[in-house]
C-alpha positions as CSV (number, residue, x, y, z in Angstrom):
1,X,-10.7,-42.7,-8.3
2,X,-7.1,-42.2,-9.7
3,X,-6.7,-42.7,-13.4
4,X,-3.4,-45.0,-12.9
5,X,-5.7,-47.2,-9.8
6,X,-8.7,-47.4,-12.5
7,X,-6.6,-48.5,-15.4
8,X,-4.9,-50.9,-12.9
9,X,-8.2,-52.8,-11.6
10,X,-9.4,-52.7,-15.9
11,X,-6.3,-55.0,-16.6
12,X,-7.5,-56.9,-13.7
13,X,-10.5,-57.9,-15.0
14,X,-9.2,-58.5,-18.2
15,X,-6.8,-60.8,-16.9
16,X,-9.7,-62.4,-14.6
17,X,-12.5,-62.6,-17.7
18,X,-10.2,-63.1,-20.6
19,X,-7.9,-65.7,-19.4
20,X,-9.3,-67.6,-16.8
21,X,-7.2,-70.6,-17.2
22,X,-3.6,-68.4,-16.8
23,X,-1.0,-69.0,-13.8
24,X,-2.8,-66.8,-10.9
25,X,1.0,-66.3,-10.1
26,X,0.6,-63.6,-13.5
27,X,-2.2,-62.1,-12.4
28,X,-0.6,-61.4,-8.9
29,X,2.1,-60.3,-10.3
30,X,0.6,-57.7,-12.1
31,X,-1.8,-56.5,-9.1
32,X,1.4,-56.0,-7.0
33,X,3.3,-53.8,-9.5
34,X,0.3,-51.7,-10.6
35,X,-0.1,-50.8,-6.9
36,X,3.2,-50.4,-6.6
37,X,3.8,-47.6,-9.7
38,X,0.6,-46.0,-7.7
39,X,2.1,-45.9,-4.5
40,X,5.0,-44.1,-6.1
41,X,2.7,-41.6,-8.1
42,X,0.5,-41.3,-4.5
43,X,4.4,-40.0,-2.6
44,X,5.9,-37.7,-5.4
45,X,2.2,-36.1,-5.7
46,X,1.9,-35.3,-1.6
47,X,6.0,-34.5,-2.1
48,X,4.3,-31.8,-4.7
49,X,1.7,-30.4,-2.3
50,X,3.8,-29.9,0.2
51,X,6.0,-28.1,-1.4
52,X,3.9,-25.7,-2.9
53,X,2.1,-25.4,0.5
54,X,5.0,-23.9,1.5
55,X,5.2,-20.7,0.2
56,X,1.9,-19.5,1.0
57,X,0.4,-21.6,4.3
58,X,1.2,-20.1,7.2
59,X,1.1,-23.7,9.0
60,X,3.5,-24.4,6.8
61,X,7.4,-24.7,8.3
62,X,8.5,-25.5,4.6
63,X,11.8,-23.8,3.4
64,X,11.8,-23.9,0.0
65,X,12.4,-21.6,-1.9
66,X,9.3,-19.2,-2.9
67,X,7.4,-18.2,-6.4
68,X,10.7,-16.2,-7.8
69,X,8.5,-13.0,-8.0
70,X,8.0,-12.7,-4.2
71,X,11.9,-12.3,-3.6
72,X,13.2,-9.3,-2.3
73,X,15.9,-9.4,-5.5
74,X,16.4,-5.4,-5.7
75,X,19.0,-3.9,-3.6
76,X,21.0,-7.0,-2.2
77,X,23.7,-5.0,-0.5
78,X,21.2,-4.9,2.9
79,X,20.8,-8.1,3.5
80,X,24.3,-9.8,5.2
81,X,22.5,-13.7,4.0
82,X,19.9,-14.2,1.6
83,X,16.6,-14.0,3.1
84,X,13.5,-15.8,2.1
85,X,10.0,-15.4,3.2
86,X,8.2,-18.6,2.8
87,X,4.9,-18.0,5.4
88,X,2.8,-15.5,6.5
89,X,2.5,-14.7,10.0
90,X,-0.7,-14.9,11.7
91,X,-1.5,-12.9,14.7
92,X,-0.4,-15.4,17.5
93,X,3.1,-15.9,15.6
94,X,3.6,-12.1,16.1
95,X,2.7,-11.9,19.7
96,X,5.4,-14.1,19.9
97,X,8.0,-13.1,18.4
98,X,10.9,-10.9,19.2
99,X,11.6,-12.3,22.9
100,X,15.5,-11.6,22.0
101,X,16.5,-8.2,21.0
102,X,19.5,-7.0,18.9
103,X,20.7,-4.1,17.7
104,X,20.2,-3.4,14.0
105,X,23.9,-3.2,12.1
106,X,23.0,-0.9,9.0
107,X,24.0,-2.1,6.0
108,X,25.3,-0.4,3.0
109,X,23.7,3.1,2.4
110,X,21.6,3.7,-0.3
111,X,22.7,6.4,-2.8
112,X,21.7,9.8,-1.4
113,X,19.3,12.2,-3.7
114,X,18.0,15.5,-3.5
115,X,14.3,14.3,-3.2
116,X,12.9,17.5,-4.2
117,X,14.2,17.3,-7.4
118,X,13.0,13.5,-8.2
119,X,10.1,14.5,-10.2
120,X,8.1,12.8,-13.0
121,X,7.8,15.0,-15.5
122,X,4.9,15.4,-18.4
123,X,5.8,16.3,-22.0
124,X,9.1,18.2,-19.9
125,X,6.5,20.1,-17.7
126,X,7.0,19.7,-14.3
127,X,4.0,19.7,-12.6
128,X,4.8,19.4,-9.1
129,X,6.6,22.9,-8.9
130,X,4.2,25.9,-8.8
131,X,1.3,27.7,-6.7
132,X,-2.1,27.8,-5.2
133,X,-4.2,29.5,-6.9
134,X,-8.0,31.0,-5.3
135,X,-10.5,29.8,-7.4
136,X,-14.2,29.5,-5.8
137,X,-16.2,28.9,-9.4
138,X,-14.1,26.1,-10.6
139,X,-13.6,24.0,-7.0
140,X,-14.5,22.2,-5.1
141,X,-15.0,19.4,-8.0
142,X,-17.6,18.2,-5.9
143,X,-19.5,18.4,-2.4
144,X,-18.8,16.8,0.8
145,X,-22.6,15.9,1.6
146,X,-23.1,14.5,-2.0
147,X,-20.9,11.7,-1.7
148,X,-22.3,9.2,0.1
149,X,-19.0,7.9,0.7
150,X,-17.2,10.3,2.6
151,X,-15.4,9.6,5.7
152,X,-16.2,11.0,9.0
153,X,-11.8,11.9,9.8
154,X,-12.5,13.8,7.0
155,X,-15.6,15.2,6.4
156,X,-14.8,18.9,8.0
157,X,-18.1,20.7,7.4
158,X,-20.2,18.1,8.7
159,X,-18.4,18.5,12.0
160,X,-18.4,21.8,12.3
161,X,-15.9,23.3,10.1
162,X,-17.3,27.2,9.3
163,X,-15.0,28.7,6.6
164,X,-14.9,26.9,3.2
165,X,-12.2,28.5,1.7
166,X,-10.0,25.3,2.0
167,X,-12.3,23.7,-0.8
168,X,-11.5,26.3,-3.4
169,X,-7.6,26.3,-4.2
170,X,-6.3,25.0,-7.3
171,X,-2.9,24.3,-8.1
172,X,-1.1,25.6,-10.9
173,X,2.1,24.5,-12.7
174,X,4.7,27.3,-13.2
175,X,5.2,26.6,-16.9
176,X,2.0,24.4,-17.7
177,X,-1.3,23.8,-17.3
178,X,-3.0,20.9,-15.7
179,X,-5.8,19.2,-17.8
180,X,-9.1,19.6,-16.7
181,X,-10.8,17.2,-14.5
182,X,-13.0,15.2,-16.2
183,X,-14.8,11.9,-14.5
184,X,-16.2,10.6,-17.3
185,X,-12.8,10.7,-18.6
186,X,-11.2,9.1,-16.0
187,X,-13.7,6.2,-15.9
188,X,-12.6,5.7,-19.3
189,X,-9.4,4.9,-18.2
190,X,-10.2,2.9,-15.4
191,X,-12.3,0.9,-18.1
192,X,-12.0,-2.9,-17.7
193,X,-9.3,-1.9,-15.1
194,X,-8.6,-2.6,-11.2
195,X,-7.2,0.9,-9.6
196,X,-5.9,0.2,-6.3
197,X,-4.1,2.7,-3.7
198,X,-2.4,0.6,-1.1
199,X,-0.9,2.0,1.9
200,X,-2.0,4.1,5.0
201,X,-4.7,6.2,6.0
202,X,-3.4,8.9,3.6
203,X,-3.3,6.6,0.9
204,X,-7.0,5.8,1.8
205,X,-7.8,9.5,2.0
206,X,-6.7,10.3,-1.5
207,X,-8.8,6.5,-2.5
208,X,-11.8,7.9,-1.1
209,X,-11.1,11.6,-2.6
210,X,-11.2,9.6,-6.0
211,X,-14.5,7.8,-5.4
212,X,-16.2,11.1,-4.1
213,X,-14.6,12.6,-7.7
214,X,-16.2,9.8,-10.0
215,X,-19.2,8.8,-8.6
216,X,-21.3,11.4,-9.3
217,X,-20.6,10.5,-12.9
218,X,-22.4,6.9,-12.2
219,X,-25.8,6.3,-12.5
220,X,-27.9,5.5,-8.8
221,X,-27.7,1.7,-8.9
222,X,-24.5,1.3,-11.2
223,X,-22.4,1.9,-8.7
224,X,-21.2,-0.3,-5.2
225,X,-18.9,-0.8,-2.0
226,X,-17.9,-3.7,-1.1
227,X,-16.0,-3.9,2.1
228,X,-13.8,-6.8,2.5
229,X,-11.2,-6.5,5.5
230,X,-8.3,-4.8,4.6
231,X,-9.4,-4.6,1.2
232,X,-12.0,-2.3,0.6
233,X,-13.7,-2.1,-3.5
234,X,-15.9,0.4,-4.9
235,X,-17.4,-1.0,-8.3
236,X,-18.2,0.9,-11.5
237,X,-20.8,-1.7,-13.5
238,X,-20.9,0.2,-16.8
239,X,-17.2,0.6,-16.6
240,X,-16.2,-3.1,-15.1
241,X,-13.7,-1.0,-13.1
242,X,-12.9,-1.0,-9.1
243,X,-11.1,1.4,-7.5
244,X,-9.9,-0.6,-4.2
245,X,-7.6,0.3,-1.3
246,X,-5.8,-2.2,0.1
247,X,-4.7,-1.2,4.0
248,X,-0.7,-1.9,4.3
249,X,0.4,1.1,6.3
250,X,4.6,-0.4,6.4
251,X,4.5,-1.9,2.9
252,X,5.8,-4.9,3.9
253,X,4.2,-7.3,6.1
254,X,3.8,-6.3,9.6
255,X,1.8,-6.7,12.8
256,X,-0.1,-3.6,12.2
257,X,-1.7,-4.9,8.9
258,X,-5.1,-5.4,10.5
259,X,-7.4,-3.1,9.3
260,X,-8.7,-2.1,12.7
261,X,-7.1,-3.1,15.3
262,X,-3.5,-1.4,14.5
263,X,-2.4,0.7,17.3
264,X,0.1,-1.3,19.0
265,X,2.6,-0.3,22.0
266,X,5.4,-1.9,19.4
267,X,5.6,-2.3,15.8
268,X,6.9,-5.4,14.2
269,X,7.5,-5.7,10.5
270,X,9.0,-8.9,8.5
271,X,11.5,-6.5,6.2
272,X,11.9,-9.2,3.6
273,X,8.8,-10.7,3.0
274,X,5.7,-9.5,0.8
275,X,3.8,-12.8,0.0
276,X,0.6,-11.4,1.5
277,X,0.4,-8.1,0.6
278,X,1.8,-8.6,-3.1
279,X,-0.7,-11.2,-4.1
280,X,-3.2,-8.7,-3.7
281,X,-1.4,-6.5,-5.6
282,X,-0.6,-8.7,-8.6
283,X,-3.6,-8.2,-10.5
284,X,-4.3,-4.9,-10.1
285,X,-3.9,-2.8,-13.4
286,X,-3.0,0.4,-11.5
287,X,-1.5,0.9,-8.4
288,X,-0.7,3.7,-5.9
289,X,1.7,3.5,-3.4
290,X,2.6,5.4,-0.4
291,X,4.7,4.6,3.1
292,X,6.4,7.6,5.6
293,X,4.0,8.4,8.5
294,X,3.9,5.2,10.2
295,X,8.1,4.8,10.1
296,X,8.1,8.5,12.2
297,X,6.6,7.2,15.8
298,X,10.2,7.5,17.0
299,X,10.0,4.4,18.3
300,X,12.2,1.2,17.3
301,X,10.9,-0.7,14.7
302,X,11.2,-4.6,15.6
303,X,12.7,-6.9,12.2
304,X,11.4,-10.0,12.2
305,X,13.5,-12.2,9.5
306,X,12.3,-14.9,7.5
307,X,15.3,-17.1,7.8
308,X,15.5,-16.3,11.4
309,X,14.4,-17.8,14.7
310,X,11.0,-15.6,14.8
311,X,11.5,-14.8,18.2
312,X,15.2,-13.2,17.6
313,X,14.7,-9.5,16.0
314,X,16.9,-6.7,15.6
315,X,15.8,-3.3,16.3
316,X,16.5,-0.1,13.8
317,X,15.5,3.0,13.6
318,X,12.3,4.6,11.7
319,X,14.1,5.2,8.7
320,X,16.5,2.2,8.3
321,X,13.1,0.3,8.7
322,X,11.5,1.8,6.0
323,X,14.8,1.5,3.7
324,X,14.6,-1.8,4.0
325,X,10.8,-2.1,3.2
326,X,11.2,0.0,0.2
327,X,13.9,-1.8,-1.0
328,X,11.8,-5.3,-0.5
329,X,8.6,-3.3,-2.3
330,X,10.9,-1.9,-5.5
331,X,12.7,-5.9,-5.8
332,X,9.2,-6.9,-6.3
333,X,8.5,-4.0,-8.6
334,X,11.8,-4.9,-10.3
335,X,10.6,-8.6,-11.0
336,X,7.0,-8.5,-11.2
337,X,6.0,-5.7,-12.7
338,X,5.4,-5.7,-16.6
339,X,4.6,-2.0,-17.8
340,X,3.3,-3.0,-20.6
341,X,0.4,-4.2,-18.6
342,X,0.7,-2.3,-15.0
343,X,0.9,1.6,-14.4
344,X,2.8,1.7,-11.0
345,X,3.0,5.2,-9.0
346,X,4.5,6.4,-5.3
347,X,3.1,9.0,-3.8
348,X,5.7,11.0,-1.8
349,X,5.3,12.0,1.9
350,X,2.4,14.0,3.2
351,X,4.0,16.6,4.8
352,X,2.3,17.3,8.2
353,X,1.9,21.1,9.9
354,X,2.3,20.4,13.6
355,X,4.4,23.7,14.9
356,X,3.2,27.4,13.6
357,X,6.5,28.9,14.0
358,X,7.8,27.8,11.2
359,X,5.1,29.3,8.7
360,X,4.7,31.9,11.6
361,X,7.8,32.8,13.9
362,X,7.2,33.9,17.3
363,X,4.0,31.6,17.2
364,X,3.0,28.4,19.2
365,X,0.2,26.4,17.7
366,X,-0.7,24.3,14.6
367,X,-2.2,24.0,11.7
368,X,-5.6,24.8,14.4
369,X,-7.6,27.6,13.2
370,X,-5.5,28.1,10.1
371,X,-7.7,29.6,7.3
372,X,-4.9,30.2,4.1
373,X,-2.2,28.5,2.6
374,X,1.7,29.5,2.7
375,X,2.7,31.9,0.6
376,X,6.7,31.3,1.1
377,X,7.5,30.1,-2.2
378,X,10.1,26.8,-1.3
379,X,8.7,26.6,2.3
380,X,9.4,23.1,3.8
381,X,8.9,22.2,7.3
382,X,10.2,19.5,9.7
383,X,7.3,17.8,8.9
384,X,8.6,16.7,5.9
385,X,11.9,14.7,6.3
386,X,14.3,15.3,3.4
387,X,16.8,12.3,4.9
388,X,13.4,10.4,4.1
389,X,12.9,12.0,0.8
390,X,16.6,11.7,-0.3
391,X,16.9,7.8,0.1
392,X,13.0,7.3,-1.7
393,X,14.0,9.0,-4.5
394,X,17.5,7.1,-4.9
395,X,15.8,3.8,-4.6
396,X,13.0,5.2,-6.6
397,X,15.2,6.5,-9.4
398,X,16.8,2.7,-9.7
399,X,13.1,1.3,-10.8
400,X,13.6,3.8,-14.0
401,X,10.6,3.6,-16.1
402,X,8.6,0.8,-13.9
403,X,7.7,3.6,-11.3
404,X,6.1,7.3,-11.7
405,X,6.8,9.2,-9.2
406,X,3.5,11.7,-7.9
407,X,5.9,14.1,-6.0
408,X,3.0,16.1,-3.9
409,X,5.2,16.7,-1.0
410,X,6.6,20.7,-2.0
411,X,3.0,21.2,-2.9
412,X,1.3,20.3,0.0
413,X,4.0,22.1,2.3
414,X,1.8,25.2,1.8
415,X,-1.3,23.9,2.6
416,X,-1.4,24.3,6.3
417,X,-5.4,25.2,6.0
418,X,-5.9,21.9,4.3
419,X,-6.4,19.8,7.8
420,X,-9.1,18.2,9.7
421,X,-7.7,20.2,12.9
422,X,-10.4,19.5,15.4
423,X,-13.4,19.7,12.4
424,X,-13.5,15.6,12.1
425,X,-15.0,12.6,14.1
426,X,-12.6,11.3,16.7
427,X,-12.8,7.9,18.1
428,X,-11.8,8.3,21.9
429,X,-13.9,10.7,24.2
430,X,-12.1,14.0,24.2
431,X,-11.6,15.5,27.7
432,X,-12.1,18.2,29.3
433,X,-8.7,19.6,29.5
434,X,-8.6,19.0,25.7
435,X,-11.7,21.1,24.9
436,X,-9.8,23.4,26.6
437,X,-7.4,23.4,24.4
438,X,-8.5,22.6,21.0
439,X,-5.3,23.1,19.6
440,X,-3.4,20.2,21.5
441,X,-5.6,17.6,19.7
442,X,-6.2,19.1,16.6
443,X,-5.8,17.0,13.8
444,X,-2.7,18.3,11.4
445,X,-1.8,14.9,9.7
446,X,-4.9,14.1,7.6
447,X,-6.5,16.4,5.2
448,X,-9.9,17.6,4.6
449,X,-12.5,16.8,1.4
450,X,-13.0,18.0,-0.9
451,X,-9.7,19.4,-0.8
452,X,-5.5,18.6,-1.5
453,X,-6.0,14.6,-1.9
454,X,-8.2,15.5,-4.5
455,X,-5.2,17.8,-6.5
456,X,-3.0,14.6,-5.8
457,X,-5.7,12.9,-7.9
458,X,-5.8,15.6,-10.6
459,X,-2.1,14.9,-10.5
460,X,-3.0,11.4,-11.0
461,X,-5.8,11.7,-13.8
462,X,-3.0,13.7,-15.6
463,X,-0.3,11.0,-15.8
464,X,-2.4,8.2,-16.6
C-alpha cells in the first residue's frame, strides 16, 4: 500500500474513533483531499516511469532525451541535426526499415593521418615497429589440444594442418624488448577485474588466444565458461576476474548483432545510437576494441537514424559508415570513460593476405600453402586500407590519453603463414569444384592458434 494512501486512511480512523461527535462534512473533507494529493503523487510517478522507459524499452516511442552518456557528443560536425537514440531496435523493427533509400551526403572530413605512424608508445619504445623472429624453444606459449577452449576456425592442427612452424615466431621490437609472458602475471592484473574484447570475429580470436594463454595457470575446477548470447564469459574464481567478449562486429548497433545468425544480404546499422552495446560495456574495467572487416563487403551500408522515420535510410559507403560509427564509439569514450577507473584499447585492422603477387610477383594464389612470413621490411598489402587507417588514427588521436592504441596492423602484414587457409572447420559443405581448388576457399582472414593473436596479447599484457 502507498505510504501517502496509508497515512491517509490512519487520519481516517482518527477522525472516526477520536471524534465521533464532529461534522461528517470534516471528515469528508479530509477523505476527498487526501485522495486527491494521491491521485496527484499516482500521475507524476507513472509521468516518471515513462519517461525513464524511454531510453532503454524498445516498446517505447518516448523522445526524450537519453542518459547524457549514451550521446554521440564527439565529433558533431557529421551529423546535419542532432540525433538521439532513445530505443533499441528489435529484430522485426529492422526488417522493416529502410523501405526509402537515399543517398548518403558526407559530411565534414575527419582530419587525415598517416595511420602507420599512430602508435602507443612504452617508456618511448615503440613496440609495434620491428621483426619476426624464429624461435621454436620459447613459442608456442601453449598448445592447441591443451586448451579445452579452442575454436574449431581456428584450431589448424586438429584439421589437418602439417608444418608447425607458424606457432614458433616471436616478435621483436627494433629498439626494445618485449617483457616476458607471464600468466600468473597477467591474472594479477585481471584481479578483481572484468576484461572484455568487444567486436568481431577477430576480436573473438585474440579473446579466446587469451583464455588458451591463462588458463593453464588455473587450477581444474577454478576455472569456467559461461556462454550467454552475444556475451560470452570465461571466469577465473581465485582471481574474481572474467575475460568476456562481447559480439558487436559494426560497433554501433546494427542488424548483424546477433551472435549467430549474422550473414545478411544487406547490412543496416543505427550510426548514432549505442544504448545496447555500451551498457554492456560500462562496467567492464578493461576493454578491447576493434571494427574494419565487416565495413569492406563493398556493399552499401544502410543508416538507420534515430530521429528519423525508421523506414527512410541513407546509404554510404564502407568507410563513411564506419566514420560515423567510430565517431559515435569515441563520443561515448569521450563522456563515459573515466581512466582513472577504465583502461580502454583499439586494436587496429587485421590485415588480410588474399592475392600472392604482392608478397610474390608473377604469382596467383593466397595466403594457401604459405609456410613463412614476409621478409620485405615495410611490406603493406591491399589488404590493409591506409584511407581506413588514416581517419582511425585522426579520430583516435582526438580521445588523447582515454584510448591506447594496439597498432598490430604493420606487424601482421608479414605474417601471411599465420592463416587458417583450408586447415579449419567450415560451416557449409565444401564442393567438389572447391576441393579442387583448395586455394579458392582458403581461409586468409582469420588466424591460426597458437599463433599472431596471441603476440597482439603479449602486446596487450605489456601495456597494461
Amino acid at each position: 500500500m502507498p505510504k501517502s494512501l496509508s497515512l491517509c486512511l490512519s487520519e481516517e480512523k482518527m477522525q472516526k474513533w477520536g471524534r465521533k461527535k464532529k461534522n461528517q462534512l470534516s471528515l469528508l473533507f479530509v477523505l476527498f483531499l487526501c485522495f486527491f494529493v494521491l491521485f496527484k503523487i499516482t500521475i507524476l510517478s507513472n509521468g516518471g516511469i515513462t519517461r525513464s522507459r524511454g531510453d532503454d524499452d524498445p516498446h517505447s516511442n518516448s523522445n526524450s532525451n537519453p542518459n547524457p552518456s549514451s550521446l554521440p557528443t564527439y565529433l558533431t560536425s557529421n551529423a546535419s541535426t542532432p540525433r538521439v537514440a532513445n530505443r533499441v531496435l528489435g529484430a522485426s523493427d529492422w526488417s522493416k526499415a529502410c523501405t526509402t533509400i537515399q543517398s548518403y551526403k558526407r559530411r565534414a572530413a575527419v582530419a587525415a593521418e598517416d595511420g602507420r605512424q599512430h602508435e602507443s608508445k612504452s617508456d618511448g619504445c615503440n613496440l609495434f615497429s620491428g621483426r619476426w623472429v624464429y624461435d621454436n624453444r620459447s613459442y608456442p606459449l601453449y598448445e592447441e589440444l591443451d586448451c579445452p577452449y579452442m575454436s574449431d576456425q581456428l584450431a589448424c592442427r586438429k584439421h589437418g594442418r602439417p608444418d608447425r612452424d607458424y606457432q614458433s615466431w616471436r616478435w621483436q621490437p627494433d629498439s626494445c624488448e618485449l617483457k616476458r609472458w607471464n600468466a600468473t602475471e597477467m591474472l594479477e592484473k585481471l584481479r578483481g577485474k572484468r576484461l572484455m574484447f568487444a567486436g568481431d570475429s577477430l576480436n573473438r580470436g585474440q579473446w579466446i588466444s587469451m583464455v588458451c594463454l591463462v588458463q593453464s595457470a588455473i587450477p581444474a575446477g577454478k576455472k569456467s565458461m559461461t556462454p550467454n548470447a552475444g556475451l560470452t564469459k570465461f571466469m577465473a574464481e581465485e582471481y574474481n576476474a572474467s575475460i568476456e567478449f562481447y559480439w558487436a562486429p559494426l560497433i554501433v548497433e546494427s542488424n548483424s548483432d546477433d551472435p549467430i545468425n549474422h550473414r545478411l544480404d544487406e547490412r543496416k546499422i543505427r550510426p548514432d545510437s549505442l544504448l545496447k552495446h555500451a551498457a554492456e560495456w560500462a562496467n567492464a574495467d578493461i576493454l578491447i576494441f576493434n571494427s574494419y572487416l565487416w565495413w569492406r563487403s563493398g556493399n552499401k551500408i544502410k543508416l538507420v537514424w534515430s530521429s528519423s522515420e525508421e523506414d527512410i535510410c541513407e546509404e554510404a559507403d564502407g568507410i563513411d559508415a564506419m566514420k560515423l560509427a567510430l565517431e559515435t564509439w569515441a563520443g561515448w569514450v569521450s563522456t563515459s570513460v573515466d581512466p582513472q577507473k577504465q583502461q580502454v584499447f583499439f586494436v587496429t585492422m587485421s590485415p588480410t593476405h588474399l592475392w600472392s603477387r604482392e608478397w610474390n610477383p608473377g604469382s596467383d594464389g593466397n595466403c594457401y600453402d604459405e609456410r613463412a612470413p614476409i621478409d620485405d621490411e615495410g611490406y603493406w598489402g591491399s589488404g590493409s586500407d591506409v584511407e581506413t587507417m588514416h581517419a582511425v588514427a585522426a579520430i583516435m588521436a582526438k580521445l588523447g590519453r582515454k584510448i591506447t592504441v594496439l597498432n598490430i596492423t604493420q606487424l601482421s602484414e608479414y605474417r601471411k603463414d599465420g592463416h587458417p587457409s583450408i586447415y579449419r572447420k567450415f560451416w557449409e559443405a565444401l564442393t567438389p569444384r572447391q576441393l579442387a581448388n583448395p586455394a579458392s576457399y582458403a581461409d586468409c582472414i582469420h588466424w591460426c592458434l597458437p599463433g599472431v593473436p596471441d603476440v597482439w596479447n603479449e602486446l596487450l599484457f605489456n601495456s597494461l
